[in-house]
C-alpha positions in Angstrom: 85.2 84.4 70.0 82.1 84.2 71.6 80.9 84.5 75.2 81.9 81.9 77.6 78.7 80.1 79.3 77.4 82.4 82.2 78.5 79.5 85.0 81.9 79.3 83.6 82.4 83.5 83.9 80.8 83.0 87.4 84.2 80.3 88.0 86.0 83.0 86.2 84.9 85.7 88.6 85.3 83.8 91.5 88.8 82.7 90.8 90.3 85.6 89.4 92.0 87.6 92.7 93.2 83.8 93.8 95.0 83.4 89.8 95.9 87.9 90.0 97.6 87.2 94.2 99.4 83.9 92.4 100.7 85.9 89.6 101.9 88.9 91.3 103.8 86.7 94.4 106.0 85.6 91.6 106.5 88.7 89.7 107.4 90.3 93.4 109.5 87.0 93.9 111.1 87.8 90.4 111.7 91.6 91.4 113.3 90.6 94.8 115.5 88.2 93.4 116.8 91.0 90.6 117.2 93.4 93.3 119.3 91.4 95.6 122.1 90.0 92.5 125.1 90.9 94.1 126.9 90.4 90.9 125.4 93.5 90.0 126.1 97.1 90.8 122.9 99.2 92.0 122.4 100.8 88.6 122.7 97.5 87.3 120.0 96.2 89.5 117.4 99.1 89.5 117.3 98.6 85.3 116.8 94.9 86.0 113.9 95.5 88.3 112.7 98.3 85.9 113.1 96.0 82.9 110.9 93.1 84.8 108.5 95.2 86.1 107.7 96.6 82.3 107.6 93.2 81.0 105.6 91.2 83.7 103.4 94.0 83.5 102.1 93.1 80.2 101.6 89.7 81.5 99.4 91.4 84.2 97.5 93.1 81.7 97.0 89.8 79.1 95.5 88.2 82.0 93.5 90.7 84.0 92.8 94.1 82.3 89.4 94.3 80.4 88.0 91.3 81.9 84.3 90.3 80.4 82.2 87.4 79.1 83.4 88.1 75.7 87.2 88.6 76.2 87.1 85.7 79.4 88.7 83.0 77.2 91.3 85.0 76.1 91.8 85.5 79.8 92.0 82.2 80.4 94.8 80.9 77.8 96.9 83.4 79.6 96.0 81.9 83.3 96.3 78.8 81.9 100.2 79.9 79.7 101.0 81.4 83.2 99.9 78.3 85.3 97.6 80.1 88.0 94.9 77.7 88.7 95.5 74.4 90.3 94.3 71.6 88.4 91.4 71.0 91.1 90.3 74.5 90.2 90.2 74.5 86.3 88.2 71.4 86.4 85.6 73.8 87.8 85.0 75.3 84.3 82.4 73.5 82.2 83.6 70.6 79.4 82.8 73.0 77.0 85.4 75.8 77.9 87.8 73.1 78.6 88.0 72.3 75.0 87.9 75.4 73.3 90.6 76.0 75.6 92.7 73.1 74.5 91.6 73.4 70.6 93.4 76.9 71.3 96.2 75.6 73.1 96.7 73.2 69.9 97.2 76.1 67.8 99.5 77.8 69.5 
């Protein structure tokens, strides 16, 4: 995969702690909502928060960890798989990342 086009990482950059604060209020929402079951004992609860935490963390890191040019559209299908930018704000990428994004969305 090659690098996106330098205004489309610039988008990138300037969106990415709006798309990492979006993600993470509903893995924290996801967390509370495990830790307060009240069908479950304490125990129960603590290995469902554990559980969620270990798994939503990998989302985290799909979306976020070793962010550059040449990985950015990787990135991207995983902001775009985990809905964090508004429809307003990916129509701020170029035409051109737009489609390789959806010729990789066809083939998933």
């Amino acid at each position: 995969m090659s690098d996106i086009l330098e205004a489309d990482w610039k988008v990138l950059r300037s969106l990415k702690d709006t798309a990492l604060e979006r993600l993470c209020e509903r893995i924290l929402a996801e967390v509370h909502a495990a830790a307060a079951n009240p069908g479950r004992s304490n125990h129960q609860r603590y290995l469902d928060v554990y559980s969620l935490v270990q798994k939503r963390d990998k989302d985290v890191a799909d979306c976020f960890n070793d962010l550059r040019r040449s990985t950015a559209t990787i990135s991207l299908l995983h902001w775009r798989k985990h809905k964090l930018l508004t429809f307003d704000e990916w129509a701020r990428f170029s035409d051109v990342t737009q489609a390789v994004l959806d010729v990789w969305d066809e083939n998933d």
